[in-house]
N, CA, C and O atoms as a GROMACS GRO file, in nm:
protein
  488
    1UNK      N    1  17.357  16.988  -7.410
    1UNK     CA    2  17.376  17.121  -7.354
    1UNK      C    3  17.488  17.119  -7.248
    1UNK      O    4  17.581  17.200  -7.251
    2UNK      N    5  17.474  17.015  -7.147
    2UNK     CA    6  17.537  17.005  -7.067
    2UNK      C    7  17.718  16.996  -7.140
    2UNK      O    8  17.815  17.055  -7.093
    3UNK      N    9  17.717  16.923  -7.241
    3UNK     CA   10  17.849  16.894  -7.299
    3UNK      C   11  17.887  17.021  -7.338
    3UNK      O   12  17.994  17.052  -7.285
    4UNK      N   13  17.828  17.130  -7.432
    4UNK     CA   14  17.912  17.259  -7.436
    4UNK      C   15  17.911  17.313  -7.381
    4UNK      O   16  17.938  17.424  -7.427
    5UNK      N   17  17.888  17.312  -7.258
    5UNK     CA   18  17.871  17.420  -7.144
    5UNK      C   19  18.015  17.370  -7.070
    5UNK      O   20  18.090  17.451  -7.015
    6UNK      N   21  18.040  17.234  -7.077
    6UNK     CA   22  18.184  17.207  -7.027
    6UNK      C   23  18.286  17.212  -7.112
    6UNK      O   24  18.405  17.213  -7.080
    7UNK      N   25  18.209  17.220  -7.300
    7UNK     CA   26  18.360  17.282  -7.349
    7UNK      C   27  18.365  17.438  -7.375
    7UNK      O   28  18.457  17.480  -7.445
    8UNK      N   29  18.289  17.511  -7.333
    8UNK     CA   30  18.295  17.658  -7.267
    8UNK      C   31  18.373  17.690  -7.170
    8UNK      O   32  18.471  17.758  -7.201
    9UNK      N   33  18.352  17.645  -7.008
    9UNK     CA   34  18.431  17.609  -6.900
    9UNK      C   35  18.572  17.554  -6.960
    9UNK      O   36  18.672  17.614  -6.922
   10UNK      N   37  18.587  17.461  -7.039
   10UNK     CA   38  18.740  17.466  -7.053
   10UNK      C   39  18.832  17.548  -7.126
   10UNK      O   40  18.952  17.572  -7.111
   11UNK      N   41  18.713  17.601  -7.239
   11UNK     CA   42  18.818  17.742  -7.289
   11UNK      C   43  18.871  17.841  -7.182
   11UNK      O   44  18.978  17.899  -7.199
   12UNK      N   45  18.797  17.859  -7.079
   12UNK     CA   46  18.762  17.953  -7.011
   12UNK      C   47  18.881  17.975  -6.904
   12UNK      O   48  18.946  18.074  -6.871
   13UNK      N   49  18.883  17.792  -6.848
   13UNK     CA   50  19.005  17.753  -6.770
   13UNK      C   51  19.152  17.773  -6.872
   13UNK      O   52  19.241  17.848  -6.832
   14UNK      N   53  19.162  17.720  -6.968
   14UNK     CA   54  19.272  17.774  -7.063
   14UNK      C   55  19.255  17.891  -7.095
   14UNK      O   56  19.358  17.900  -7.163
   15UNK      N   57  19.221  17.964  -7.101
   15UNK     CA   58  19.216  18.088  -7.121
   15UNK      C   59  19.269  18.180  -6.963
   15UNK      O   60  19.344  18.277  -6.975
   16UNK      N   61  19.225  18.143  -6.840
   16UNK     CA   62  19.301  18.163  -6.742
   16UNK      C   63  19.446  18.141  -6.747
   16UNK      O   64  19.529  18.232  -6.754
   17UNK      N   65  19.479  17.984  -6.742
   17UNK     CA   66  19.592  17.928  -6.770
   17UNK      C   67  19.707  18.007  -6.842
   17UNK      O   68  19.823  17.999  -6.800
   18UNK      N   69  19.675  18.082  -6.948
   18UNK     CA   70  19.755  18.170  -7.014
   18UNK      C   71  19.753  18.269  -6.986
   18UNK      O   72  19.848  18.340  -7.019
   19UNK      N   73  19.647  18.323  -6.912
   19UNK     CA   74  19.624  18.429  -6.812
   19UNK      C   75  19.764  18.420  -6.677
   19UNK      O   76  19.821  18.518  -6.629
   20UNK      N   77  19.784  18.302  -6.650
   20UNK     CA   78  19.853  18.290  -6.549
   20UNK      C   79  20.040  18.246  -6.603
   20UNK      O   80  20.156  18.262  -6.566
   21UNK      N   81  19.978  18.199  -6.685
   21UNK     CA   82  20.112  18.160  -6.752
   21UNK      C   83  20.232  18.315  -6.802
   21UNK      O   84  20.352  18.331  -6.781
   22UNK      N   85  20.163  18.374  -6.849
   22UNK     CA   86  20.186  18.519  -6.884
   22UNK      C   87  20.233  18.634  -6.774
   22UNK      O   88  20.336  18.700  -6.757
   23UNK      N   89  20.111  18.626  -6.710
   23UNK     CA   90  20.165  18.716  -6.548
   23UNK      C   91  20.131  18.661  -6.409
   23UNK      O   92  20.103  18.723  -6.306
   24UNK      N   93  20.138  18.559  -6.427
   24UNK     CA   94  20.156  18.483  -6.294
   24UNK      C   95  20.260  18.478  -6.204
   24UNK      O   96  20.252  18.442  -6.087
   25UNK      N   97  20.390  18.527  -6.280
   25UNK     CA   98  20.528  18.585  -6.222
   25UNK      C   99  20.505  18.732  -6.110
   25UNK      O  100  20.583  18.769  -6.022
   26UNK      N  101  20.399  18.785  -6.143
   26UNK     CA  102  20.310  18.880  -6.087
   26UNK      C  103  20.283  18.862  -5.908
   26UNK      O  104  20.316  18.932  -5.812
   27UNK      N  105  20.207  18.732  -5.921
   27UNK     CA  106  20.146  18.700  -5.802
   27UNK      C  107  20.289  18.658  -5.738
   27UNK      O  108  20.290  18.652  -5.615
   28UNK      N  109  20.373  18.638  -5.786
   28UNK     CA  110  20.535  18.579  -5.685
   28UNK      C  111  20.568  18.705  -5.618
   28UNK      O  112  20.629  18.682  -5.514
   29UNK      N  113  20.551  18.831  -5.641
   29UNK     CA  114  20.585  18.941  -5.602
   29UNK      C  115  20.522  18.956  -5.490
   29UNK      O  116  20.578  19.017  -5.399
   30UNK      N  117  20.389  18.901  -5.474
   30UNK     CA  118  20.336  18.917  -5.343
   30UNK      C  119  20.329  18.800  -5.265
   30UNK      O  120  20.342  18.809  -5.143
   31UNK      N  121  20.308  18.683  -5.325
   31UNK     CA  122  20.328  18.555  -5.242
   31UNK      C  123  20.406  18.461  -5.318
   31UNK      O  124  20.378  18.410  -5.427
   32UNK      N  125  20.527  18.441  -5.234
   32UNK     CA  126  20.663  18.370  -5.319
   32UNK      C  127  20.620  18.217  -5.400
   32UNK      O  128  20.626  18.162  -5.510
   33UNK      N  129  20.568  18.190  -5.238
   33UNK     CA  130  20.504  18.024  -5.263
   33UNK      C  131  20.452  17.997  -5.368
   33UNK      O  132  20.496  17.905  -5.437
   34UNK      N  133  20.382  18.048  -5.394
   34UNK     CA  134  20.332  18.076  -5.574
   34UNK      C  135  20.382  18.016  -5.734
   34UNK      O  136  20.327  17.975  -5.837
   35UNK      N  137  20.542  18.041  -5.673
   35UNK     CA  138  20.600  17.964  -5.798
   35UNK      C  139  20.644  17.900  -5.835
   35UNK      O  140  20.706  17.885  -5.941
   36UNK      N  141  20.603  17.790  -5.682
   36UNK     CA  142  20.636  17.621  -5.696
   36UNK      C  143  20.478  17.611  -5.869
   36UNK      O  144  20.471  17.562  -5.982
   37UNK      N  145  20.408  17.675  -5.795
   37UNK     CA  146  20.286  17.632  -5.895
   37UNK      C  147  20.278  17.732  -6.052
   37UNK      O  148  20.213  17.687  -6.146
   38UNK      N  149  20.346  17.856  -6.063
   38UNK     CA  150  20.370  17.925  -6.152
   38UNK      C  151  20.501  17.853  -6.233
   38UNK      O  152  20.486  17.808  -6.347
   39UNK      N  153  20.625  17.847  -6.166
   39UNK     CA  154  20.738  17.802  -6.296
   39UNK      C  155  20.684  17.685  -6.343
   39UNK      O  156  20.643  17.685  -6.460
   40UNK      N  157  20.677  17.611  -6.294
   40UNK     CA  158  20.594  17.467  -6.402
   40UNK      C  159  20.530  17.524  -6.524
   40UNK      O  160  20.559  17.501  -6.641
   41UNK      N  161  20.430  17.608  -6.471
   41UNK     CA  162  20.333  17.636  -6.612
   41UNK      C  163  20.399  17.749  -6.701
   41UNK      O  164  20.363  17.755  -6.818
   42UNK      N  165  20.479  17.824  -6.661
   42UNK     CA  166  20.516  17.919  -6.748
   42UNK      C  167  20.640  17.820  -6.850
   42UNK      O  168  20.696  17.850  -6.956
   43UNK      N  169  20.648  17.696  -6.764
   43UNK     CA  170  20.782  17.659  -6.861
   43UNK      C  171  20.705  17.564  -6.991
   43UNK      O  172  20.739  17.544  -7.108
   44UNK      N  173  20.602  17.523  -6.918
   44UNK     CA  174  20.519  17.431  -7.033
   44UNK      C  175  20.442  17.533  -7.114
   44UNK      O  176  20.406  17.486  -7.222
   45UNK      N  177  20.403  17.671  -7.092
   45UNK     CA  178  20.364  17.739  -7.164
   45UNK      C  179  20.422  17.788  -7.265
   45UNK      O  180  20.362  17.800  -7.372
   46UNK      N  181  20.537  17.822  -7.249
   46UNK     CA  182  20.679  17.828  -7.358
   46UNK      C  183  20.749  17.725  -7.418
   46UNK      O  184  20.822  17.738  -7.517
   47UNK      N  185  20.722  17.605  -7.347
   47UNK     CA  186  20.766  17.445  -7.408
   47UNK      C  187  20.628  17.514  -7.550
   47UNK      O  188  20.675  17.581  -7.642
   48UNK      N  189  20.527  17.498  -7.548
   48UNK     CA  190  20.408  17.477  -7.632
   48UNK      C  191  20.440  17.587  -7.761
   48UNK      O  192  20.441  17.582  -7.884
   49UNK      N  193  20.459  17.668  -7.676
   49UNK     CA  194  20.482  17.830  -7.781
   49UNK      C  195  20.612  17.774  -7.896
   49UNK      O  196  20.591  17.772  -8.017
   50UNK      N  197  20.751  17.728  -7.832
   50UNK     CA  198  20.914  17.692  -7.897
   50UNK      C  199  20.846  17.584  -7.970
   50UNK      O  200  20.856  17.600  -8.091
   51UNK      N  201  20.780  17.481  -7.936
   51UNK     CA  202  20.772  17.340  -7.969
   51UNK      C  203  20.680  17.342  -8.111
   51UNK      O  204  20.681  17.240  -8.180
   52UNK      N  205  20.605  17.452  -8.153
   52UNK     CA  206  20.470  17.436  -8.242
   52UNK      C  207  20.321  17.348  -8.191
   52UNK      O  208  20.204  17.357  -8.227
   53UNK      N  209  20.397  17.258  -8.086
   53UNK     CA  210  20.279  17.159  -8.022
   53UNK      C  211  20.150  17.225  -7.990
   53UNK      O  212  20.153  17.347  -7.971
   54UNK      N  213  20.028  17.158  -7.982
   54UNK     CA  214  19.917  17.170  -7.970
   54UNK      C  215  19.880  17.130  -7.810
   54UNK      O  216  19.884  17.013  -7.772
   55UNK      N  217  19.839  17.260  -7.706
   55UNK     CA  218  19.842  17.182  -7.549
   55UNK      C  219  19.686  17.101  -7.588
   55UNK      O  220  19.595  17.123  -7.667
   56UNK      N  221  19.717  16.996  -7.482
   56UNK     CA  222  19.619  16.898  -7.490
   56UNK      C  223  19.455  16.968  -7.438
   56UNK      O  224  19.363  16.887  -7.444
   57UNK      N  225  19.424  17.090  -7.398
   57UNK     CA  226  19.339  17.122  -7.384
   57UNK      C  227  19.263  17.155  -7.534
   57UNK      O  228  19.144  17.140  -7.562
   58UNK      N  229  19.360  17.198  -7.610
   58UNK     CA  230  19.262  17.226  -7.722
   58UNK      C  231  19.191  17.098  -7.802
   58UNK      O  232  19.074  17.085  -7.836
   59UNK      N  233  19.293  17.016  -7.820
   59UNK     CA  234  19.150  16.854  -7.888
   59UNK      C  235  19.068  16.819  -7.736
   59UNK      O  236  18.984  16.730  -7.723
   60UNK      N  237  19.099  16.878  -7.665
   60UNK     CA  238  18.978  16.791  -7.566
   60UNK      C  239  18.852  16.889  -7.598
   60UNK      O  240  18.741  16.841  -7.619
   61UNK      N  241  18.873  17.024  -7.601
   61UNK     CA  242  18.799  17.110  -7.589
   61UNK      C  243  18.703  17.092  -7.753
   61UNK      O  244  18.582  17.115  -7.763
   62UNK      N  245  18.794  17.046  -7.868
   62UNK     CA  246  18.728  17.047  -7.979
   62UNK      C  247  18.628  16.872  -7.997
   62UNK      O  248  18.538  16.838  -8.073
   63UNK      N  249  18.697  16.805  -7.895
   63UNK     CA  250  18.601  16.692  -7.908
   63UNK      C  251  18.491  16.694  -7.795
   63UNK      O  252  18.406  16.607  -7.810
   64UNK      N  253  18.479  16.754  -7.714
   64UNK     CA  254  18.330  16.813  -7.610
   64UNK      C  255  18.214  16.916  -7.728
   64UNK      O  256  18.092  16.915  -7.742
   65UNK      N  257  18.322  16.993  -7.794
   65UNK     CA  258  18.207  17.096  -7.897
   65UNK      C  259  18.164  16.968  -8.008
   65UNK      O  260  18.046  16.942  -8.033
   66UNK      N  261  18.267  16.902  -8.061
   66UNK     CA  262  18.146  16.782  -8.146
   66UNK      C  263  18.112  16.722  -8.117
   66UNK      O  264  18.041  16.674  -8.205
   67UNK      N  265  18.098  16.625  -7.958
   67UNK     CA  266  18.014  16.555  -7.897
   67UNK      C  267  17.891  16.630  -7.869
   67UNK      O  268  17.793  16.560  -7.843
   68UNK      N  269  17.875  16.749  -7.869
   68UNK     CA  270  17.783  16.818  -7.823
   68UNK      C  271  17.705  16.857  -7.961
   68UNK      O  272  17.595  16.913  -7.963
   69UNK      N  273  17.780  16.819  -8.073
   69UNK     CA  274  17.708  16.851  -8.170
   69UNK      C  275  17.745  16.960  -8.258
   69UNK      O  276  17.717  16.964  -8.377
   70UNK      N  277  17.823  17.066  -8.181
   70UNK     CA  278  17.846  17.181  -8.250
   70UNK      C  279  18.007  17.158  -8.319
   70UNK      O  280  18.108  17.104  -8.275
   71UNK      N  281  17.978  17.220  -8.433
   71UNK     CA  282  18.070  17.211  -8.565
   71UNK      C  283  18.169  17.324  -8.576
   71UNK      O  284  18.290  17.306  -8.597
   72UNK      N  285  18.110  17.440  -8.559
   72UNK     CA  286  18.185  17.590  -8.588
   72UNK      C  287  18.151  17.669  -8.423
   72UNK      O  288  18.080  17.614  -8.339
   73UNK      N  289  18.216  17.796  -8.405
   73UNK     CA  290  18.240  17.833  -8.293
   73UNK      C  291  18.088  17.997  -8.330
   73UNK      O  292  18.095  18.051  -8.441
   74UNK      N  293  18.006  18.033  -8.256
   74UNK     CA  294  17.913  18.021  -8.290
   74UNK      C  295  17.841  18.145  -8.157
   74UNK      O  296  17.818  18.090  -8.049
   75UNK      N  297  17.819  18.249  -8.161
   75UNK     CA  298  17.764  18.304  -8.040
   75UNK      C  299  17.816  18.287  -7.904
   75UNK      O  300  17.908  18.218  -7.858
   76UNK      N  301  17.721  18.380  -7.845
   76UNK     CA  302  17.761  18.404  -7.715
   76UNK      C  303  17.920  18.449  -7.680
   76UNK      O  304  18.025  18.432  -7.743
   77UNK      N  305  17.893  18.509  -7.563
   77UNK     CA  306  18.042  18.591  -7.511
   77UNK      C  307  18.175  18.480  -7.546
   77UNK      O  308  18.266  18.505  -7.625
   78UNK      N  309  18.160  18.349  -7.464
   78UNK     CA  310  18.295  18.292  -7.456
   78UNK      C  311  18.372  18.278  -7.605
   78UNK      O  312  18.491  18.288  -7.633
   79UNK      N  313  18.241  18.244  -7.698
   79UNK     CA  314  18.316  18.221  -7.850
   79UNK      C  315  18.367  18.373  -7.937
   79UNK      O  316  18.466  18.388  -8.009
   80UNK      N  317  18.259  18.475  -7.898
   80UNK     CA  318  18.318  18.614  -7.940
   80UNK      C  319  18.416  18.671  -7.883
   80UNK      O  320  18.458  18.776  -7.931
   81UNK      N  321  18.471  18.621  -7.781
   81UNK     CA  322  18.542  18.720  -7.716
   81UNK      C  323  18.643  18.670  -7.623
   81UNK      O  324  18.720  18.754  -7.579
   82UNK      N  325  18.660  18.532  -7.578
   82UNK     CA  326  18.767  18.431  -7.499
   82UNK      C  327  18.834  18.378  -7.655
   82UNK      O  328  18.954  18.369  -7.678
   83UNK      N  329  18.738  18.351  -7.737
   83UNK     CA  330  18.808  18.218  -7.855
   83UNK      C  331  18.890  18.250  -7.887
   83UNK      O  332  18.997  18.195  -7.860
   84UNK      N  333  18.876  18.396  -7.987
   84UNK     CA  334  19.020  18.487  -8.058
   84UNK      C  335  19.084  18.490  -7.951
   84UNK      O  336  19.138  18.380  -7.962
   85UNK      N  337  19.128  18.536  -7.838
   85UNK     CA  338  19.239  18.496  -7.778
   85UNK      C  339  19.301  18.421  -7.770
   85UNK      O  340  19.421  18.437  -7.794
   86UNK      N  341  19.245  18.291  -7.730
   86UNK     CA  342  19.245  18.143  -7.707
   86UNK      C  343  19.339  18.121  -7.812
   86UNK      O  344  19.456  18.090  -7.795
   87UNK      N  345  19.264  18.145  -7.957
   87UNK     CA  346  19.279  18.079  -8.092
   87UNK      C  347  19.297  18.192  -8.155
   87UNK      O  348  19.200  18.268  -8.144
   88UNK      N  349  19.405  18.240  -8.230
   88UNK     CA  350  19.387  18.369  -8.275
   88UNK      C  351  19.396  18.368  -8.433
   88UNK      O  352  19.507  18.323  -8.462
   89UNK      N  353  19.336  18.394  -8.529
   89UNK     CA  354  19.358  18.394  -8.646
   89UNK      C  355  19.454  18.407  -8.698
   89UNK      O  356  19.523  18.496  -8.648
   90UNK      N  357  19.502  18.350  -8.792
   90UNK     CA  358  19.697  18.379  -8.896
   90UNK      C  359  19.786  18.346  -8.745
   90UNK      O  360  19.890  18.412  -8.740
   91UNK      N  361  19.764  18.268  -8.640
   91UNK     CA  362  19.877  18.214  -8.581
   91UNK      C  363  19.988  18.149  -8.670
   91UNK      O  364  19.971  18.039  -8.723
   92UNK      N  365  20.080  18.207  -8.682
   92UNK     CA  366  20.188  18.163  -8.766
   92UNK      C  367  20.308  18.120  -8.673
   92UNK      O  368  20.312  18.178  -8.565
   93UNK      N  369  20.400  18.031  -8.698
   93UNK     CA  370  20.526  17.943  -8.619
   93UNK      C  371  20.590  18.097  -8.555
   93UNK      O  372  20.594  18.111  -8.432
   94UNK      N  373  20.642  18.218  -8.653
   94UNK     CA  374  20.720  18.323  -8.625
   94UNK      C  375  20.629  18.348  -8.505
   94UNK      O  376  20.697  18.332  -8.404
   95UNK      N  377  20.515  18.376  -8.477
   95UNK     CA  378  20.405  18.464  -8.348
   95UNK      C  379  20.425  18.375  -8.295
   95UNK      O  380  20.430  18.420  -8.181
   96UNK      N  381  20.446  18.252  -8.285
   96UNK     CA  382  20.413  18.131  -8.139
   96UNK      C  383  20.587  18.177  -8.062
   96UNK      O  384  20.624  18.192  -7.946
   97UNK      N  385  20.656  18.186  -8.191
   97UNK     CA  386  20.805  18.225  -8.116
   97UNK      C  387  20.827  18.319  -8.074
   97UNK      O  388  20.912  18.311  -7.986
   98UNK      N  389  20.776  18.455  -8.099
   98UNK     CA  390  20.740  18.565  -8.043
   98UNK      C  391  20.672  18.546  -7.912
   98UNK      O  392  20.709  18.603  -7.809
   99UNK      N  393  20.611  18.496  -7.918
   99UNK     CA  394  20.504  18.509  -7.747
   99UNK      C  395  20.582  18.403  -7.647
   99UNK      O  396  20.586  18.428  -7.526
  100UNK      N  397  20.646  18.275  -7.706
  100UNK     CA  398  20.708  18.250  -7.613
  100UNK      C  399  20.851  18.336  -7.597
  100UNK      O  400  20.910  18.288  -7.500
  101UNK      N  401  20.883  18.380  -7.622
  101UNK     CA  402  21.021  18.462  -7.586
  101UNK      C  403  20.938  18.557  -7.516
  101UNK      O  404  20.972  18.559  -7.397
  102UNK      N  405  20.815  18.660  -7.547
  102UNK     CA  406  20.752  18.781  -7.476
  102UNK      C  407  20.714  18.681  -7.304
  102UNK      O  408  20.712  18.745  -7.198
  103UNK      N  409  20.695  18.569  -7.304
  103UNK     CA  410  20.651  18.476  -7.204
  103UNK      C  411  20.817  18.479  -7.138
  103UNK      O  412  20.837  18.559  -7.047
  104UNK      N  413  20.876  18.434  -7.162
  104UNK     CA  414  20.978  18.445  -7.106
  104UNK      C  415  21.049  18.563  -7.065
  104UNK      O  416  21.113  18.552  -6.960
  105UNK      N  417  21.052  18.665  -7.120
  105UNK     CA  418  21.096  18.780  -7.091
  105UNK      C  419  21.029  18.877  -6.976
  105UNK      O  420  21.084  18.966  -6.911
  106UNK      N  421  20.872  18.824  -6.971
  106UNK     CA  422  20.864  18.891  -6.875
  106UNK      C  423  20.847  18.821  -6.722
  106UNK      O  424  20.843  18.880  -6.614
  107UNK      N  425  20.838  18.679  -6.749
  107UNK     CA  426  20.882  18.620  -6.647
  107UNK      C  427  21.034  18.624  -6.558
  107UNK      O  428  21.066  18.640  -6.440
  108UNK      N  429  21.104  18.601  -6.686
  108UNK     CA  430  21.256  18.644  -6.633
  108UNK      C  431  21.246  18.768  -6.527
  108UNK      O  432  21.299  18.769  -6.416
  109UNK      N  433  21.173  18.860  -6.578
  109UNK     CA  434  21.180  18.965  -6.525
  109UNK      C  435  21.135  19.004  -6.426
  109UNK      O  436  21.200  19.079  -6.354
  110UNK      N  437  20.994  18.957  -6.390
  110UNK     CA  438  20.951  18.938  -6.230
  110UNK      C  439  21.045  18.868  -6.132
  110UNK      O  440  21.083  18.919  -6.027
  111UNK      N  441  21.086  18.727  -6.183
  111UNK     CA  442  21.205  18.630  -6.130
  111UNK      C  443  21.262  18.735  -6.063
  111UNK      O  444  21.254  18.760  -5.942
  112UNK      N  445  21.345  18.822  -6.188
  112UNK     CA  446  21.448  18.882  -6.094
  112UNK      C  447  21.414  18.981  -6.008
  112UNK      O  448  21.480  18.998  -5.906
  113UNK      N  449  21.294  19.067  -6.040
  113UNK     CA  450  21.308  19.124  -5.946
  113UNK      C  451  21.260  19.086  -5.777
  113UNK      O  452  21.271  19.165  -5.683
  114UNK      N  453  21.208  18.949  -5.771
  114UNK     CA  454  21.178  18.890  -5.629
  114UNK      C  455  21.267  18.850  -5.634
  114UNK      O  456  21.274  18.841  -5.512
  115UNK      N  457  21.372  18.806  -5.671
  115UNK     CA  458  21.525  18.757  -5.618
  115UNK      C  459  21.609  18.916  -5.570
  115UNK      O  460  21.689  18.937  -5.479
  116UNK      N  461  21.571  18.980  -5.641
  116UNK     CA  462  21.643  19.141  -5.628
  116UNK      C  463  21.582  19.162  -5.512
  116UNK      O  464  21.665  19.199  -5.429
  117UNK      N  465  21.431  19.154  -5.452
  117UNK     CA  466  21.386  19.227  -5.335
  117UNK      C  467  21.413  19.125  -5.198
  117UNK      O  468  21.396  19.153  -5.079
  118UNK      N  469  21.457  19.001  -5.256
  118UNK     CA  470  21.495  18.909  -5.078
  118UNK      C  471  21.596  18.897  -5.088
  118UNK      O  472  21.640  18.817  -5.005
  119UNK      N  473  21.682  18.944  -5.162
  119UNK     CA  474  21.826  18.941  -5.155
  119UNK      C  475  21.851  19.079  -5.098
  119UNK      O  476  21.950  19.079  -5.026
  120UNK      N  477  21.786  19.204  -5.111
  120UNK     CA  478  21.777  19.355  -5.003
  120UNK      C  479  21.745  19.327  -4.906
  120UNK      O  480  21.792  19.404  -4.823
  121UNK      N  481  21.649  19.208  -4.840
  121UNK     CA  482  21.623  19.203  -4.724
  121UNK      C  483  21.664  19.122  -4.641
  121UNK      O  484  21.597  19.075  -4.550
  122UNK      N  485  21.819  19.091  -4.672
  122UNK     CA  486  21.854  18.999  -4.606
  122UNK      C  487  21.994  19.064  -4.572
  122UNK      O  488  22.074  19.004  -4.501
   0.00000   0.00000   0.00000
């Protein structure tokens, strides 16, 4: 029990992760410092998206669900309703390149505009 309950918690944390990876350019708008710890991940988030690669959270996460016994993804909220996000059905190479360019584009775009608003206040 204890074992899928921590590969629950890690969908959960990856599922943030892309949460943050996505609009985490967001939180720079209000606290700059932010994107010592945001550009890292937005760039490995788009490394993953360009690359086809698999981030290492997902075999960790699929070897906690078969240590734990479980085979298929299976009830409860996190698998109905975090997984398809997480994991989305017909992920095809064209959609991974799509989302990383949509990842980039709107990062670019926060970027500039906190470079646009301390460059007015100076």
């Amino acid at each position: 029990m204890l074992i899928k309950i921590s590969a629950d918690l890690l969908v959960l944390l990856h599922f943030a992760f892309i949460v943050f990876v996505v609009l985490g350019g967001f939180l720079v708008l209000k606290w700059v410092k932010v994107a010592i710890l945001h550009i890292p991940c937005a760039l490995w988030g788009a490394f993953i998206e360009f690359s086809g690669c698999i981030c290492p959270l997902t075999p960790l996460e699929h070897s906690l669900r078969e240590a734990a016994g479980v085979t298929a993804y299976n009830g409860g909220f996190i698998d109905h309703y975090i997984m398809p996000i997480v994991y989305p059905t017909g992920l095809t190479r064209e959609i991974q390149i799509v989302l990383g360019v949509i990842v980039l584009i709107i990062n670019l775009s926060v970027y500039g505009l906190v470079i646009y608003k301390r460059s007015k206040r100076k």
